[in-house]
C-alpha positions in Angstrom: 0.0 0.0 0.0 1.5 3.4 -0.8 1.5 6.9 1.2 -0.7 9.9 0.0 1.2 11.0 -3.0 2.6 14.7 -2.8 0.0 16.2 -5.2 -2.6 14.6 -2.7 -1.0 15.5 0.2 -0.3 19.3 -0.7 -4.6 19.8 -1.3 -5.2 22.1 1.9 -8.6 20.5 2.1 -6.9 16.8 2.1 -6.8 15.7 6.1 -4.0 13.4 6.2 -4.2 12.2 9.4 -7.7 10.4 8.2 -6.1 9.2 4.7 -4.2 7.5 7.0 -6.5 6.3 9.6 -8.7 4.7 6.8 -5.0 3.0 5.6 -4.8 1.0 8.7 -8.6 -0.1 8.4 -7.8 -1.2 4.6 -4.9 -2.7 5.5 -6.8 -5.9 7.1 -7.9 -8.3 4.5 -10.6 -11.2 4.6 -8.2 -13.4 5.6 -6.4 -12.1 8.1 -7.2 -13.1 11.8 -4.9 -10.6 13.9 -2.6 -7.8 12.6 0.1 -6.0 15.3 1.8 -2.9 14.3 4.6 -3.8 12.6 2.8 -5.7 10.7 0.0 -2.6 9.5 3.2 -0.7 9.1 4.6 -3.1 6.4 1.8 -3.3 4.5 0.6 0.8 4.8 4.2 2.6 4.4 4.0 4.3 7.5 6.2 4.5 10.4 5.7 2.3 13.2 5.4 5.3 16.0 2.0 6.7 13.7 0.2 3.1 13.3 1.1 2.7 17.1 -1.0 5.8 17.6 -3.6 5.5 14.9 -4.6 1.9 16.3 -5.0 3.3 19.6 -7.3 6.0 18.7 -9.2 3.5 16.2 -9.6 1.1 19.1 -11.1 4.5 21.1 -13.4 4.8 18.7 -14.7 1.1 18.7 -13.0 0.3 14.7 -10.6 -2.1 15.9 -10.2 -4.6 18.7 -7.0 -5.0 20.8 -6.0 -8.5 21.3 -3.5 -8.0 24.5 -2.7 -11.9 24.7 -0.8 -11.3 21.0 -0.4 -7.6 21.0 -2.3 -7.4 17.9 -5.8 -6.4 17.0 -8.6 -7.2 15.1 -11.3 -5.5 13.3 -14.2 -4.2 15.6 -18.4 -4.4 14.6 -18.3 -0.5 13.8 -16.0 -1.3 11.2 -17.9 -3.8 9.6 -20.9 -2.1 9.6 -19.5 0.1 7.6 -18.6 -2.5 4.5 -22.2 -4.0 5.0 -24.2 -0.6 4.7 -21.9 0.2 1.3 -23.3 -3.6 0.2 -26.7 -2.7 1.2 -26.7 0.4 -0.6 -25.3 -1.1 -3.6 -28.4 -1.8 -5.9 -26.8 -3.5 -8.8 -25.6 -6.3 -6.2 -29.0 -7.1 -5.7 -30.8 -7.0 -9.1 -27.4 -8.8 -10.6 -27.5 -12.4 -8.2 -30.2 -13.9 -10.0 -27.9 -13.4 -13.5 -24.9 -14.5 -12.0 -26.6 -17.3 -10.9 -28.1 -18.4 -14.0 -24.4 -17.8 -15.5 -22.7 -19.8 -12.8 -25.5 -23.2 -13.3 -24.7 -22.6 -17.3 -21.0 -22.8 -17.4 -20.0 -23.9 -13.8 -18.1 -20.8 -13.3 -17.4 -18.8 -10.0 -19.4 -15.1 -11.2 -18.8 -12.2 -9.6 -18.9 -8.4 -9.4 -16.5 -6.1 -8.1 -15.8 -2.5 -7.8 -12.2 -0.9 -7.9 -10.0 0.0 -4.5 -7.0 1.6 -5.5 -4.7 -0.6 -7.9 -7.4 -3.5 -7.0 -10.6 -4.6 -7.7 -12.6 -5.5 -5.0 -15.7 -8.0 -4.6 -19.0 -7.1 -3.5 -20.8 -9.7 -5.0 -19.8 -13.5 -5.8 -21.9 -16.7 -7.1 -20.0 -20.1 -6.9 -20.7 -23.7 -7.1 -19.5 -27.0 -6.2 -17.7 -27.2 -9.5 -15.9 -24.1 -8.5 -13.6 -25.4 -5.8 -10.5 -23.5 -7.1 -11.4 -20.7 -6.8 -11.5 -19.3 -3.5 -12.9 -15.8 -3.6 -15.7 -14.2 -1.6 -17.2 -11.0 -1.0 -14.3 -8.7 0.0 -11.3 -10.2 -1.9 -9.6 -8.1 -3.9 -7.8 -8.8 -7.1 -5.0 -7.1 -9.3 -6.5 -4.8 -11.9 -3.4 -5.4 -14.0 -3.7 -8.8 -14.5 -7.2 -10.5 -14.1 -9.9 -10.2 -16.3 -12.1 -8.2 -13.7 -9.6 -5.6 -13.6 -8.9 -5.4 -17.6 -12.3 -4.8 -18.2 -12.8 -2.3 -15.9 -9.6 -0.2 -17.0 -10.4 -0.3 -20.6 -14.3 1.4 -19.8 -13.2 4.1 -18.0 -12.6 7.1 -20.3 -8.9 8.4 -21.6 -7.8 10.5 -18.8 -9.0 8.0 -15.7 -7.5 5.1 -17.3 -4.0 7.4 -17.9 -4.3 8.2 -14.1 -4.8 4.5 -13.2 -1.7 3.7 -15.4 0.2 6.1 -13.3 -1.1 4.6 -10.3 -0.1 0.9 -11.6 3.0 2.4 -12.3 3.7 3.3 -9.2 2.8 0.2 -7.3 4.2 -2.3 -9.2 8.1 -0.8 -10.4 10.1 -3.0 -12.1 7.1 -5.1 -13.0 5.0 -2.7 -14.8 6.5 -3.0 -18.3 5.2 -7.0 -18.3 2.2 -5.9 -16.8 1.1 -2.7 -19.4 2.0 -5.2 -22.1 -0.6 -7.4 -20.9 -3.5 -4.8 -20.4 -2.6 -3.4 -24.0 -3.6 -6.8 -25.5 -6.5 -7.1 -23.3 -7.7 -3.9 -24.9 -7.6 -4.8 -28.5 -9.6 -7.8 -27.1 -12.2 -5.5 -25.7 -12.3 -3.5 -28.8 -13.0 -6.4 -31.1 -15.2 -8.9 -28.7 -16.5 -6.8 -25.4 -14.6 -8.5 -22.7 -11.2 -9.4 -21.5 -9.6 -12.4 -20.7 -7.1 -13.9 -18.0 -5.4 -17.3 -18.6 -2.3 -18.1 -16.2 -1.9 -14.1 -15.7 -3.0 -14.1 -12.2 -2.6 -17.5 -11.4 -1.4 -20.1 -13.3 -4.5 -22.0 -12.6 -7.2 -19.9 -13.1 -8.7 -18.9 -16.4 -11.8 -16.1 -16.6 -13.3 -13.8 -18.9 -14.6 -9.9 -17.9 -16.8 -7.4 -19.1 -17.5 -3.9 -17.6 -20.5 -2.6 -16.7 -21.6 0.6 -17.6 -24.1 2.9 -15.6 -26.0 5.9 -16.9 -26.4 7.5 -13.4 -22.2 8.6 -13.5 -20.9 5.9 -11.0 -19.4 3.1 -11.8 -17.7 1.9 -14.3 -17.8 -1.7 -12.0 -16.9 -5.3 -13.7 -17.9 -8.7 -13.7 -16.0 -12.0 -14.1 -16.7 -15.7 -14.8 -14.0 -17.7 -13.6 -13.0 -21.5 -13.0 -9.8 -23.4 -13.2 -7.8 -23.3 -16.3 -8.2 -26.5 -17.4 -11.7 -26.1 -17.6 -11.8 -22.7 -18.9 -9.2 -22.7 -21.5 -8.4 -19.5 -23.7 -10.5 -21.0 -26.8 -13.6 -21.9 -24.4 -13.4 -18.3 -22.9 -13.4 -16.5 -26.4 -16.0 -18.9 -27.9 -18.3 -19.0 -25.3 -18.0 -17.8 -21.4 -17.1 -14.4 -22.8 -19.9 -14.1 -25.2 -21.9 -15.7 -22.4 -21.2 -13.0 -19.9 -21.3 -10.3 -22.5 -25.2 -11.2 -23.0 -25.9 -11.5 -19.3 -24.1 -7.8 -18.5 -25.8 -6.3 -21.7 -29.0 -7.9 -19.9 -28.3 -6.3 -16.5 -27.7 -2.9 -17.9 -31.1 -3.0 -20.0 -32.9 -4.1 -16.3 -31.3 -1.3 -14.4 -32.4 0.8 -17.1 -35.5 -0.1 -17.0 -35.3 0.4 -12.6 -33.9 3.8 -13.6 -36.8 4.6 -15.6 -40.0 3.2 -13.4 -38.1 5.1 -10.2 -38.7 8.4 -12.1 -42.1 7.5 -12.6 -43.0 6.8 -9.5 -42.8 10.7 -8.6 -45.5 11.6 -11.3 -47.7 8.8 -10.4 -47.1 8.6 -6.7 -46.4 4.4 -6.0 -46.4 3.2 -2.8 -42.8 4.5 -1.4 -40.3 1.9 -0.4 -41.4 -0.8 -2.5 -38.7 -3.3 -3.8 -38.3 -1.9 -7.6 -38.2 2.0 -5.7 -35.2 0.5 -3.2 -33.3 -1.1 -5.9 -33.4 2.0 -8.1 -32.4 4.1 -5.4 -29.5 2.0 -4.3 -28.0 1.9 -7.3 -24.2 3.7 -6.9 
């Protein structure tokens, strides 16, 4: 994880000292049990003395809970609550399980939905089967934008001057790599332009093959991205061009054209005055 960089850190009405707060909360992952200090320091860049402070005043507050038996801590129900009201708010989690289902019972895939944090992509939504035992993702992993299909699809919707910042932010994290990794999302992109989605075989991991396509809102947020994934023996490059990405192509297009359709009956509702706080008017209005 990387500091604040300078042009960040110089905006007078950036408060550092939160940036950094929020850092420590990001810094523990679904699988972590306990993290001490040194350990939040490693993976957030920042001196040991600061986390030693920010944990205490995050365990004030009630985000983190200390462990004294290992000196470490662990995340606290106020901080959780916070990840489960962004799910509950996000709409297109909701009106998009019943499609990823159908798409994981057609091609035995592990489908998901995801979001970008930082140089990652990060899941808020995940459908997976019996067939899908490789792949061990849930709701809260994250994933490398550089090199997974989730995250090419998403970098290739956003427009010219988000996706140059991104790059610079790729840049950045990943050094030395970068070259190998740019290479890689420049192919992915000529595979967007000519089919709709992106692919991942071996990239990520050597075992796991998966097709992406981005989804597009009119409402401004977004872009976000889904996947269809399952071990690479299954999902070889051929089956993925010929038919999980088309597949998943069809079943986004189909998502967009039903959140449309949301979008438009919400509006309606004013005029006509529905019955507030009925299922289509909460899934409209938790779309973001």
């Amino acid at each position: 994880m990387k500091r604040t960089g300078k042009k960040t850190a110089t905006d007078r009405n950036f408060v550092v000292a939160l940036s950094r707060g929020l850092d420590v909360l990001r810094a523990f992952q679904p699988s972590d049990g306990l993290l001490g200090n040194q350990e939040i320091a490693a993976r957030t860049n920042l001196p040991k003395p600061t986390v030693s402070r920010l944990t205490y005043t995050l365990t004030k507050l009630g985000y983190l809970t200390p462990v004294p038996r290992f000196e470490k801590y662990q995340l606290a129900p106020a901080a959780m609550a916070l990840g489960y009201a962004a799910l509950a708010n996000l709409g297109v989690r909701h009106l998009s399980e019943p499609f990823r289902e159908d798409m994981m019972r057609a091609t035995g895939g592990a489908v998901a939905i995801g979001g970008r944090d930082r140089h990652s992509m990060i899941y808020f939504g995940q459908s997976r089967g019996s067939e899908t035992v490789g792949v061990q993702l849930d709701v809260g992993s994250r994933v490398p934008i550089a090199t997974t299909a989730m995250g090419r699809a998403y970098f290739w919707a956003l427009g010219e001057e988000d996706r140059t910042e991104l790059s610079r932010v790729l840049r950045e994290h990943y050094g030395s790599r970068w070259p190998k990794m740019r290479d890689g999302l420049e192919r992915s992109g000529e595979m967007v332009a000519k089919h709709g989605f992106a692919i991942s075989v071996g990239d990520w991991h050597d075992d796991i093959g998966a097709a992406g396509v981005a989804l597009k809102l009119n409402d401004g947020t977004g872009p976000y991205a889904f996947n269809c994934g399952a071990p690479a023996f299954r999902f070889t490059e051929e089956r993925l061009i010929n038919d999980i990405g088309p597949r998943l192509l069809a079943m986004v297009r189909n998502i967009e054209a039903a959140l449309g359709g949301l979008m438009s009956l919400s509006k309606k509702d004013d005029s006509k005055k529905l019955k507030p706080g009925g299922k289509v008017a909460r899934v409209a209005e938790g779309i973001r």
